[in-house]
N, C-alpha and C positions, 0 to 999 in steps of 0.2 A: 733051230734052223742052222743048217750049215751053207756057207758062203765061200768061193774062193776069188780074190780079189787080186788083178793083176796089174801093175803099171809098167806103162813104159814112156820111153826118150825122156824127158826132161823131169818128169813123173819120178821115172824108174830112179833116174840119179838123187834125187832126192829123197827119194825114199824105200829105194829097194824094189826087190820084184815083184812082190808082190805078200800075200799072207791069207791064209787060211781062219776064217771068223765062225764060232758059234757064239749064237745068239737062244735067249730064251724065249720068255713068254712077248719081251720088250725091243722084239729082232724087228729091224726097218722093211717097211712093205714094200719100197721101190727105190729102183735105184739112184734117186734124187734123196731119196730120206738117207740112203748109206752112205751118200758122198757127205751129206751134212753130221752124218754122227762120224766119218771118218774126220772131217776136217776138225771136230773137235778134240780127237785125239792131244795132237801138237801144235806149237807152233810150227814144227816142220809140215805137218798135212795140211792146216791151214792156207802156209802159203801154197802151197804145189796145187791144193784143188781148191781153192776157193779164192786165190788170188785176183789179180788182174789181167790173167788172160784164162783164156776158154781153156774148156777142157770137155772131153768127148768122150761117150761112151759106148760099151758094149755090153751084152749080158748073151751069155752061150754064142759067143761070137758073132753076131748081129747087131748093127749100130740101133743102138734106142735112143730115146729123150727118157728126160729124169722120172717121167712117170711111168714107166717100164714095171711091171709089178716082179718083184721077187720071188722065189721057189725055193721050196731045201734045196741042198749042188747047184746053185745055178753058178757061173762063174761070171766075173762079172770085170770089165777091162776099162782102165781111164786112160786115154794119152790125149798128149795135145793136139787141135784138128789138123795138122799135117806135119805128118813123121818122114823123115828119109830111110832109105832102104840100103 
């Protein structure tokens, strides 16, 4: 399964804009399991998504909750719950 994964504002600075993930037979079904296998990454991902403040998501551009089911391509977006423009 292939995933692209985008962050932004506080996200993004911490971690860039984002990154393109293939996954095999052990690829995350939703996007609560992705944000938990991202945050094991680093301790940079760690803090940025799994910290002490919220964080909000998207999947093909549409705000979900963590139990969003995953697709091959689906794109998938975290920022904090209010961004400036």
């Amino acid at each position: 399964m292939k995933i692209t994964v985008r962050y932004f504002a506080r996200i993004r600075e911490a971690l860039g804009p984002g990154e393109d993930l293939a996954f095999g037979a052990d690829a995350p079904v939703t996007v609560g399991a992705l944000r938990d296998w991202l945050a094991g990454r680093s301790p940079g991902h760690q803090a940025a998504l799994n910290g002490d403040r919220a964080v909000r998501a998207a999947c093909d551009q549409v705000m979900c909750d963590d139990d969003e089911a995953l697709r091959d391509g689906a794109e998938v977006a975290f920022f904090p719950p209010v961004t400036g423009g």
